[in-house]
BASETI-243742 format. One record per residue (C-alpha): residue number from 0; z negated, x, y negated. Coordinates in steps of 0.05 Angstrom, whole numbers. Each point is the difference from the previous one (the first is absolute). Layout:
// residues N
<r NUM <Z X Y>>
...
This chain:
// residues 540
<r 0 <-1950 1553 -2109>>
<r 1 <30 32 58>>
<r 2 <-26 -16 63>>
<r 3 <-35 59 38>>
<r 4 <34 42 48>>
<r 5 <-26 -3 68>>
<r 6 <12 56 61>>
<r 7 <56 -9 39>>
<r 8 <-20 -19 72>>
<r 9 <44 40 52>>
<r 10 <34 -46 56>>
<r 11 <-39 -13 61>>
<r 12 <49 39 41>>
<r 13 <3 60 -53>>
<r 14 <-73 0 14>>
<r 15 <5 7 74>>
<r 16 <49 57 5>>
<r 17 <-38 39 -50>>
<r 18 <-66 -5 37>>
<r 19 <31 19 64>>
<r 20 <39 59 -29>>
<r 21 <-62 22 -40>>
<r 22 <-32 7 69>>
<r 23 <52 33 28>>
<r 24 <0 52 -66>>
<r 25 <-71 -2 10>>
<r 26 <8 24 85>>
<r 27 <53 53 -28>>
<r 28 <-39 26 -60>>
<r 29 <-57 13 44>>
<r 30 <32 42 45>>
<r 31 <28 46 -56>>
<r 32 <-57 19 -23>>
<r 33 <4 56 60>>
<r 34 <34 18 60>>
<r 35 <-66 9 32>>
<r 36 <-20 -75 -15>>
<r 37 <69 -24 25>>
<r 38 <-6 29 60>>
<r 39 <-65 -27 16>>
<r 40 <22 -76 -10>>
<r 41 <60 14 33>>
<r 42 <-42 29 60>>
<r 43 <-50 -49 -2>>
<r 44 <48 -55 -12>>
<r 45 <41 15 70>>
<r 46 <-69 20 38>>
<r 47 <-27 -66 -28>>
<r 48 <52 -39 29>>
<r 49 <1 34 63>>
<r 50 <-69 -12 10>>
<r 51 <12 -73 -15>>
<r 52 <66 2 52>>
<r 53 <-43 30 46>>
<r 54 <-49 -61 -5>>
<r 55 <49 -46 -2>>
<r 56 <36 18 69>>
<r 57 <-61 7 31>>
<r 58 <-30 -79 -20>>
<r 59 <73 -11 28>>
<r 60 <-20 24 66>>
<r 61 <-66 -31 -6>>
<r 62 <40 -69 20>>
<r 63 <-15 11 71>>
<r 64 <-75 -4 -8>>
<r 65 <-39 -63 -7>>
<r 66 <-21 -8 -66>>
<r 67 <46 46 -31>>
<r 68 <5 -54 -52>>
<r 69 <-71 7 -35>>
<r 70 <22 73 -2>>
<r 71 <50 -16 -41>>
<r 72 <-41 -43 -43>>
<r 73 <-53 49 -11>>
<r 74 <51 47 -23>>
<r 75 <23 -45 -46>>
<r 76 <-69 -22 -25>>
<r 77 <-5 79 -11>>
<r 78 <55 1 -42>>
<r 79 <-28 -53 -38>>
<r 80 <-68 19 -14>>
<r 81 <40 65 -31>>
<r 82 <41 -36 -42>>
<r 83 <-46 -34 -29>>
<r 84 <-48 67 -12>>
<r 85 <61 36 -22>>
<r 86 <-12 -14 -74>>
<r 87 <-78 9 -4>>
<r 88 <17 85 21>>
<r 89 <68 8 -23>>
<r 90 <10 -42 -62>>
<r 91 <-12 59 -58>>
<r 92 <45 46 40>>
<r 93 <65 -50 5>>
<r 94 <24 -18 -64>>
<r 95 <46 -58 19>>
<r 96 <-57 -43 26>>
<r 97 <-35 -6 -65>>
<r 98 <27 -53 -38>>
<r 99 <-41 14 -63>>
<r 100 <58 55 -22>>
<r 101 <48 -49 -13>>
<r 102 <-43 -59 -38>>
<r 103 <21 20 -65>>
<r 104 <74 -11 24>>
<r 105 <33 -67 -19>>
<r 106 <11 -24 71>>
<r 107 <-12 -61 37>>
<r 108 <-46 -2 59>>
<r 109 <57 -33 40>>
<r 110 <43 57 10>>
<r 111 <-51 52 -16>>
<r 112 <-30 -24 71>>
<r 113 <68 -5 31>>
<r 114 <14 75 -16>>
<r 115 <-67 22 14>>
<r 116 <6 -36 70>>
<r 117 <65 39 22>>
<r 118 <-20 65 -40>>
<r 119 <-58 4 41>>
<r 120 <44 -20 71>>
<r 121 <31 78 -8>>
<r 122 <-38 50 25>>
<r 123 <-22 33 69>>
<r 124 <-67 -49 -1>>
<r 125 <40 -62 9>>
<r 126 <47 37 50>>
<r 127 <-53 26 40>>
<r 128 <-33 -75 -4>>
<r 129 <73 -32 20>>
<r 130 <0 54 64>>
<r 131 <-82 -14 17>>
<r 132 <11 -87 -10>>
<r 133 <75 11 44>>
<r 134 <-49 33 57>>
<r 135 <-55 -48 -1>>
<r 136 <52 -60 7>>
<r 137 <41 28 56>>
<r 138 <-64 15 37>>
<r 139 <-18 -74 14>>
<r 140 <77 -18 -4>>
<r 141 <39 -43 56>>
<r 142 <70 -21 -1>>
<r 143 <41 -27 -60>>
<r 144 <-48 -42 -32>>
<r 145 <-53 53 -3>>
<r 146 <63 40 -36>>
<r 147 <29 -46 -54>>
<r 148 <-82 -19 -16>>
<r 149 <-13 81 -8>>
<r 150 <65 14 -48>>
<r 151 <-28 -59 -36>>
<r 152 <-73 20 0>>
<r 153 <3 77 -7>>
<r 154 <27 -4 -68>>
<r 155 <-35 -58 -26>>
<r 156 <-71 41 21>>
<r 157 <36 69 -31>>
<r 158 <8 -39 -64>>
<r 159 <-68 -35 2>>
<r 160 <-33 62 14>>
<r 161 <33 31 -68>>
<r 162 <-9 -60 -34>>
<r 163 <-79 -5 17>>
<r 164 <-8 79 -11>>
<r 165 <31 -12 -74>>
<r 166 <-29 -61 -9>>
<r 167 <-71 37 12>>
<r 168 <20 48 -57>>
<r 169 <19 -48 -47>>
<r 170 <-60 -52 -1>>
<r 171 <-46 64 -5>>
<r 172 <33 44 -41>>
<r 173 <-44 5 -62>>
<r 174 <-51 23 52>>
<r 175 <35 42 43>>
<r 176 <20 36 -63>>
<r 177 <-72 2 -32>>
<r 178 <-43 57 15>>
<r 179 <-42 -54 49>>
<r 180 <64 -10 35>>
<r 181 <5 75 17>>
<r 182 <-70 7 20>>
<r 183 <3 -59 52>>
<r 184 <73 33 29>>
<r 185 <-54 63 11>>
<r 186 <-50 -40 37>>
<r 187 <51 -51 35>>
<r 188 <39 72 21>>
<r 189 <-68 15 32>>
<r 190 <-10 -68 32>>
<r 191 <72 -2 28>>
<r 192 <-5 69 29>>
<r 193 <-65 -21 30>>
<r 194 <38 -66 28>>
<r 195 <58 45 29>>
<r 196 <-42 38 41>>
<r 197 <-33 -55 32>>
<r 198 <70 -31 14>>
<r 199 <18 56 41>>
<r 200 <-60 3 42>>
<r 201 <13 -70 14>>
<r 202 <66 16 14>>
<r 203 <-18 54 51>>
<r 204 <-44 -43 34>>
<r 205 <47 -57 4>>
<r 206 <69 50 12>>
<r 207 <-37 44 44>>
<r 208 <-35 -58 59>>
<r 209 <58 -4 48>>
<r 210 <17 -70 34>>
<r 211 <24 -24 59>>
<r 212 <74 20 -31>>
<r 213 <-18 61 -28>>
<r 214 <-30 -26 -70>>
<r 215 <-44 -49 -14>>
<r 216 <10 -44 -69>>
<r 217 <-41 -58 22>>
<r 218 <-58 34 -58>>
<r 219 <48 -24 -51>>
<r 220 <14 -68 14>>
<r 221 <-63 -40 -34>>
<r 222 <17 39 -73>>
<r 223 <79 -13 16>>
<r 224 <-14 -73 11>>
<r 225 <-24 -11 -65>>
<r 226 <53 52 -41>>
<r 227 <54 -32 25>>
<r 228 <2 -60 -38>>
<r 229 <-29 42 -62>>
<r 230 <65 8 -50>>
<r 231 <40 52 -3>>
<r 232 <-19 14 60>>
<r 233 <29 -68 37>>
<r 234 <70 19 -26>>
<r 235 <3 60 52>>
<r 236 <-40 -33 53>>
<r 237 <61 -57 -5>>
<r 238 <35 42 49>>
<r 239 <-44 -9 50>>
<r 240 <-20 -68 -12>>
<r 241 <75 -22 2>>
<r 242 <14 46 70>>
<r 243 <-57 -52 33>>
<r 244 <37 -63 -12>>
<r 245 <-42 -21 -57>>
<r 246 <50 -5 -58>>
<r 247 <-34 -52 -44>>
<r 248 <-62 48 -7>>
<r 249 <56 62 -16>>
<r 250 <29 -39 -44>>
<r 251 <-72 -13 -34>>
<r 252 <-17 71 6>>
<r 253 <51 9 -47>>
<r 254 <-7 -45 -43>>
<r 255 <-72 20 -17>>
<r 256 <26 67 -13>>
<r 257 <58 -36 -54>>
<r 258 <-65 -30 -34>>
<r 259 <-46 52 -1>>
<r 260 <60 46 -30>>
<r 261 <17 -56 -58>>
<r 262 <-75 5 -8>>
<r 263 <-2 67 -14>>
<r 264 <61 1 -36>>
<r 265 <-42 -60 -45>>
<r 266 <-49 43 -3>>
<r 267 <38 70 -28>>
<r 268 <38 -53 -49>>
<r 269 <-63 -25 -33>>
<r 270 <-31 77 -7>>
<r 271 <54 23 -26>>
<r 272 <4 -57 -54>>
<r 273 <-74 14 -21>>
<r 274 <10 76 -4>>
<r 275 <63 -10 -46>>
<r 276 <-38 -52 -51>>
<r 277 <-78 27 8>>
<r 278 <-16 57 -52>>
<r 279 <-42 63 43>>
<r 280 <-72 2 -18>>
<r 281 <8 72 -18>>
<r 282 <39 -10 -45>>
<r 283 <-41 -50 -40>>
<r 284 <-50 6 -57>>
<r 285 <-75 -24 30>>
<r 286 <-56 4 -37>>
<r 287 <-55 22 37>>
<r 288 <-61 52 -23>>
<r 289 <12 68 29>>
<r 290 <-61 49 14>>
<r 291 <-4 62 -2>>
<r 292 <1 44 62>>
<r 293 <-69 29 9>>
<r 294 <-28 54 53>>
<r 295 <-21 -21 63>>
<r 296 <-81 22 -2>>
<r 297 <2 26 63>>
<r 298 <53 58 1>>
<r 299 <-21 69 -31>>
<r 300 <-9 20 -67>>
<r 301 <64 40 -42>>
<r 302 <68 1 23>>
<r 303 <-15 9 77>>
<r 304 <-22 -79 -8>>
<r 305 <59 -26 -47>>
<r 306 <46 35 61>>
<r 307 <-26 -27 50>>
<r 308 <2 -72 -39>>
<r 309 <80 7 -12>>
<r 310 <11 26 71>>
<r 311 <-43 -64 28>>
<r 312 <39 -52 -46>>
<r 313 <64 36 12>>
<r 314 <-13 -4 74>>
<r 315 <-9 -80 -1>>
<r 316 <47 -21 -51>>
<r 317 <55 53 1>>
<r 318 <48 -24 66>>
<r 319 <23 67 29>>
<r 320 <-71 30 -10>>
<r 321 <-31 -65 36>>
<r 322 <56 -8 53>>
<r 323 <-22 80 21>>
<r 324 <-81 -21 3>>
<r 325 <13 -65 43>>
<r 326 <59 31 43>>
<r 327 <-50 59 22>>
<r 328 <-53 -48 20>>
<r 329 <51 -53 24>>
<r 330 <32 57 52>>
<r 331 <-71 23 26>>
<r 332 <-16 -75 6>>
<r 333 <61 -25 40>>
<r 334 <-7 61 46>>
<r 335 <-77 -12 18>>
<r 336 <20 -75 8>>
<r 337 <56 26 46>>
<r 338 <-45 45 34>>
<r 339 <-52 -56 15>>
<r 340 <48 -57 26>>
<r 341 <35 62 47>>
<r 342 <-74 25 18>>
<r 343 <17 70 -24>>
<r 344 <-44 -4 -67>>
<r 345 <-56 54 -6>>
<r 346 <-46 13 -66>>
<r 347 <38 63 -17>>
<r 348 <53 -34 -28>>
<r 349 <-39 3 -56>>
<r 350 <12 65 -16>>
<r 351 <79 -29 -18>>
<r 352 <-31 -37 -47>>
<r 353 <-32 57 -35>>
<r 354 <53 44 -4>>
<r 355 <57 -55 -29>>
<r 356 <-51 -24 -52>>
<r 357 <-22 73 -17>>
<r 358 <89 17 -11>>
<r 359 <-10 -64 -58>>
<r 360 <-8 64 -53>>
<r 361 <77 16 13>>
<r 362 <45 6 -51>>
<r 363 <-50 -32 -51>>
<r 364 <38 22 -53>>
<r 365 <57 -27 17>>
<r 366 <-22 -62 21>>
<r 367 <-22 3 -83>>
<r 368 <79 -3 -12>>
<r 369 <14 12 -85>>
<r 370 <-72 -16 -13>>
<r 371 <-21 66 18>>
<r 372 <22 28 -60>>
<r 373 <-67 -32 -32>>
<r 374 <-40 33 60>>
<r 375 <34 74 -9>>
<r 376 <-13 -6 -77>>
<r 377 <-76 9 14>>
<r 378 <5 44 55>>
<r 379 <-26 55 -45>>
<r 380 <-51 51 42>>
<r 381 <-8 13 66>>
<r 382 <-57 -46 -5>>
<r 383 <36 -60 -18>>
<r 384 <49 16 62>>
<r 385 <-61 -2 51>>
<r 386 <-32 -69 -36>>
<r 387 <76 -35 16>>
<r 388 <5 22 66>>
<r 389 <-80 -13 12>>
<r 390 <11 -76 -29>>
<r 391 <60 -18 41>>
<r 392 <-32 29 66>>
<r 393 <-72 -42 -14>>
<r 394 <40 -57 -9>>
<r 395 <39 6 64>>
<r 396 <-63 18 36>>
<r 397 <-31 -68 -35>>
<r 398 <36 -40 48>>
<r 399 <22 47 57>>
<r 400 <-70 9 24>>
<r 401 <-25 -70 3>>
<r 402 <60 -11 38>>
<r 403 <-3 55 44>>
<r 404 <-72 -19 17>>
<r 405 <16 -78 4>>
<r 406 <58 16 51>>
<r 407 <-40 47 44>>
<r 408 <-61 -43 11>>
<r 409 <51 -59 19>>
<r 410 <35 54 42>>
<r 411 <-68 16 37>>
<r 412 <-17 -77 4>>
<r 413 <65 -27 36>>
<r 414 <3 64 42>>
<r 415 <-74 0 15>>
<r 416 <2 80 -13>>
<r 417 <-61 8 -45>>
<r 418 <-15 66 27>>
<r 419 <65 33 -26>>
<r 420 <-7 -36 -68>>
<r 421 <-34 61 -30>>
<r 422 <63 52 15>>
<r 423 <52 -41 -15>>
<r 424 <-31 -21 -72>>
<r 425 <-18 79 -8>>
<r 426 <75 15 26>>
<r 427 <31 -63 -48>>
<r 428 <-41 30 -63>>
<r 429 <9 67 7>>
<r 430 <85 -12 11>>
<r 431 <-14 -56 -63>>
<r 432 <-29 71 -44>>
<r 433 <62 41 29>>
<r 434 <52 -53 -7>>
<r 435 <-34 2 -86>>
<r 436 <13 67 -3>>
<r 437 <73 7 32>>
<r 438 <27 -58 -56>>
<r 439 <-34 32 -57>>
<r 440 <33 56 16>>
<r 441 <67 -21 12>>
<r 442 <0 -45 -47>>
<r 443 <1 55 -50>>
<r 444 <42 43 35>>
<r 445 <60 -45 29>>
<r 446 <-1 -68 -43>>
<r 447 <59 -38 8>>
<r 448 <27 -58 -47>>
<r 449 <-25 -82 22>>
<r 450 <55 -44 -24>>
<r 451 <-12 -49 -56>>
<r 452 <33 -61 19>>
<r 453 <-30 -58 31>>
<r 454 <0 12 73>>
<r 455 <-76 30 24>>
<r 456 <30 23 63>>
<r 457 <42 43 -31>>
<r 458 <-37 67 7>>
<r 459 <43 55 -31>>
<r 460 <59 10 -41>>
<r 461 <72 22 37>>
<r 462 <8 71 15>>
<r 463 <-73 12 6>>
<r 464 <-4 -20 88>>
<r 465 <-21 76 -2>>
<r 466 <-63 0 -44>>
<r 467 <-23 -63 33>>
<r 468 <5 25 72>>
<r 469 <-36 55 -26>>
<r 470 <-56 -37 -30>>
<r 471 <1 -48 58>>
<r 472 <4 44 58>>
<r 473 <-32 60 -26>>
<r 474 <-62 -41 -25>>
<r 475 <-12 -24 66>>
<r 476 <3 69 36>>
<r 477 <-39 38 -53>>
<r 478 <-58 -53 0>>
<r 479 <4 10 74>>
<r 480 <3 73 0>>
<r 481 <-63 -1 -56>>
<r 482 <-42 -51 48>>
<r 483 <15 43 73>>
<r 484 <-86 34 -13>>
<r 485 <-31 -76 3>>
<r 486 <64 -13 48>>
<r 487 <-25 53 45>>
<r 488 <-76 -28 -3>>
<r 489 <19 -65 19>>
<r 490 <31 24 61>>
<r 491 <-52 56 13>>
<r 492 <-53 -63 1>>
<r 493 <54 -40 47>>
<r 494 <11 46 39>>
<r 495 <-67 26 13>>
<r 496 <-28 -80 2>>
<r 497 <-49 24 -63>>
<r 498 <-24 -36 -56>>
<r 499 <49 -23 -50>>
<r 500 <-46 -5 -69>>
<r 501 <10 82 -12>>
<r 502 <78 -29 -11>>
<r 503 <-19 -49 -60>>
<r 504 <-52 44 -22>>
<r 505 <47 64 -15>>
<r 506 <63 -40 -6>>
<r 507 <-11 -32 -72>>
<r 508 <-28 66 -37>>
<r 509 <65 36 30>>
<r 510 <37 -52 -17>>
<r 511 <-26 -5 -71>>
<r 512 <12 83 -10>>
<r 513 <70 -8 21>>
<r 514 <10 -52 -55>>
<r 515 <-40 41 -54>>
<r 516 <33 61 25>>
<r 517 <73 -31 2>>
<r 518 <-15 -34 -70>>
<r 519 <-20 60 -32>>
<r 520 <62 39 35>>
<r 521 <54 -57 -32>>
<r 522 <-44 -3 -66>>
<r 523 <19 72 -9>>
<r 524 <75 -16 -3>>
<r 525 <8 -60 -32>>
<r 526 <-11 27 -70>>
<r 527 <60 47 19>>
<r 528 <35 -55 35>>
<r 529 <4 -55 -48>>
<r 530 <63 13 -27>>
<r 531 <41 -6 57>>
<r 532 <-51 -60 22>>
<r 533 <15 -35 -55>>
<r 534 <76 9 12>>
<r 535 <-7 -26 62>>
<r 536 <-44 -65 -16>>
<r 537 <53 -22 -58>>
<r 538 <67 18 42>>
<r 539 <29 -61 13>>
């Protein structure tokens, strides 16, 4: 009996250079695709790293100021909270981080990691890093030491940095690539833009209090303290560590860098040795009962009902169609917070609320993607055409007025403006009716094509920027132009300091006859139109 053939396993080196050289192809490939995308890389590529030069020479300058140092470590301890976020938002969208598409290949974790490592060192992210970590060093930098312990330490934090960003991926890739992985990118997107903007009010109050030498970093010095000796973080901070004298704790600095990088290097090892032996659980056989789907009691009778159930299910399990619900309310959240810690916030911003919730009935039928073939197959009379569009806007009203109602009372509680509670809830559900009737209509008159691959942030297909600026723009100034009457009101009633309830008592019903009136108007059409919308929601 012959013994049985086994896969040849490519040298470790072979390994390397074809990883690196597949990112490379992959870096080149991408920019084919159109001259339009190459020249935005290239563009943002070289205003990227002038941005980070810019940085950089100014932390360089910064060495003249006491404390210039814990700048330069809170820069870095940026950096690394980024890093290690990186994967979380951007791991569907960057095919060499998942590690799951070459599993089935007979490779050894070994040099799998080693190519993986350097594949993912090219690139403008780790340039820009290398320029941002070179700034933060020099800016607490003195004399040779401080020099030799930065070209030692930049790199080392550069690589750990990668290293823990890839290393992130890896351990969590099953998730990150699950459809509970996407939905916690949406919400930690949120989160992180929530976090940004209080960064940079704390940065304006720390930037912008001058000191006795024209800026005061003293504010910085209790968190800097601490980050210092926080890995990778030490590795940069080496520099100035080793310009005071104190080249035993440089040296350690470094060292706990060297550790935490073999760590994570351990780490990315032993992930990618479970993904390549560990079968996917989608792809096995478990027996569990399945039940059938039922009707939620609560939603109309007939087809207006069974829409409105797809369009609710579609909106919490489908990615794109969730990451466009929690993105409106996350933008009208972050700017009342904003508004509140800056002491500009008023109850009207409501009415933002209302109008980016309402715009949720864009392109609903190409949101639908192929599947709406099954939707334009019973799209039979006119009737039919008013019970789809009727479904989908009760379910977006299902959840944009609670929330609408839940933000403005919170608005009127931290502002203390109760009395102008009543306009600016009239104003918010009357633009909410408008912003309903502008989608419906557009959506049947300028669809546009939603990618199918993985990435929710994706929002269109190339070569459609026009249609989307359309839909985008134009929503947002029709739903305007359609709300200027309860507009008008409101600022009749401020003007003339008169009472605000007339404002939420006419602004729903003319809100609510905009919607009917802009359903019925799109309704009309999309028996006509369903050709051409169907060409557009399969065009891939």
């Amino acid at each position: 009996m012959s013994a049985p053939v086994r896969p040849a396993v490519p040298d470790g080196r072979v390994v390397v250079r074809t990883l690196v050289s597949l990112k490379l192809r992959l870096l080149r490939n991408g920019l084919r695709r159109s001259p339009g995308r190459t020249a935005v890389y290239v563009v943002g590529s070289v205003l990227g790293l002038l941005f980070a030069g810019g940085i950089a020479v100014a932390f360089a300058f910064l060495g003249r100021f006491e404390g210039a140092g814990d700048a330069g470590v809170m820069l870095v301890g940026v950096l690394t909270i980024g890093w290690a976020a990186l994967p979380l938002f951007l791991f569907s969208s960057d095919e060499s981080s998942d590690p799951t598409r070459l599993t089935m290949l007979p490779l050894r974790p070994g040099p799998l990691l080693r190519g993986s490592l350097l594949a993912a060192l090219l690139g403008p992210g780790p340039l820009v890093t290398l320029v941002l970590a070179t700034g933060a060093a020099l800016a607490g930098a003195d004399g040779a030491g401080s020099a030799v312990a930065a070209v030692v330490g930049v790199p080392l934090a550069v690589v750990s940095l990668v290293a823990l960003s890839r290393s992130v991926a890896a351990g969590n890739a099953r998730l990150l690539s699950s459809r509970r992985g996407k939905d916690f990118a949406i919400f930690g997107g949120l989160l992180f833009a929530l976090l940004v903007q209080i960064a940079n009010i704390g940065s304006q109050s720390v930037f912008g209090k001058p000191g006795e030498n024209g800026l005061d970093l003293s504010p910085l010095a209790p968190i800097a303290s601490v980050l210092r000796w926080v890995p990778p973080i030490s590795a940069v901070d080496a520099s100035r560590t080793a310009g005071e004298g104190s080249y035993g704790l440089a040296v350690l600095q470094l060292a706990s860098a060297a550790v935490l990088l073999a760590l994570l290097l351990r780490w990315w090892l032993g992930s990618l040795q479970q993904l390549m032996v560990t079968a996917d659980a989608s792809t096995l056989e478990v027996a569990r009962g399945v039940q059938a789907s039922r009707g939620w009691g609560f939603l109309p009778e007939g087809r207006v009902g069974a829409v409105m159930q797809r369009h609710l299910r579609y909106a919490w399990r489908e990615p794109r169609a969730k990451t466009a619900v929690f993105t409106s309310i996350g933008m009208t959240l972050v700017l009342c917070v904003l508004s509140v810690v800056q002491g500009w916030a008023s109850v009207y911003l409501v009415s933002m609320t209302g109008m980016f919730l309402g715009l949720q009935m864009l392109n609903l039928f190409g949101m639908d993607g192929s599947a709406f073939w099954m939707v334009a197959a019973t799209l039979l009379t006119p009737a039919d055409a008013r019970d789809e569009l009727r479904g989908r806007a009760y379910a977006v009203l299902s959840y944009a007025v609670p929330v609408t109602v839940l933000l403005a009372g919170s608005l009127a509680a931290v502002t203390g403006d109760w009395a102008g509670l009543a306009p600016a809830l009239g104003l918010a559900l009357a633009l909410l009716g408008c912003g309903l009737a502008v989608g419906a209509v557009l959506s049947v008159l300028a669809p546009y094509t939603m990618p199918s691959d993985s990435n929710p942030m994706r929002n269109a297909a190339p070569g459609q920027s026009g249609l989307v600026i359309l839909n985008s723009m134009g929503s947002m100034v029709g739903a305007a132009v359609l709300g200027l009457p309860v507009g008008g009101l409101v600022l009749w009633a401020l003007a003339t300091d008169g009472p605000g309830w007339p404002v939420l008592l006419v602004g729903p019903p003319y809100g609510a006859l905009i919607a009917v009136l802009g359903i019925r108007l799109a309704a009309g059409r999309l028996l006509e139109r369903t050709p051409e919308i169907l060409a557009k929601a399969v065009e891939r």
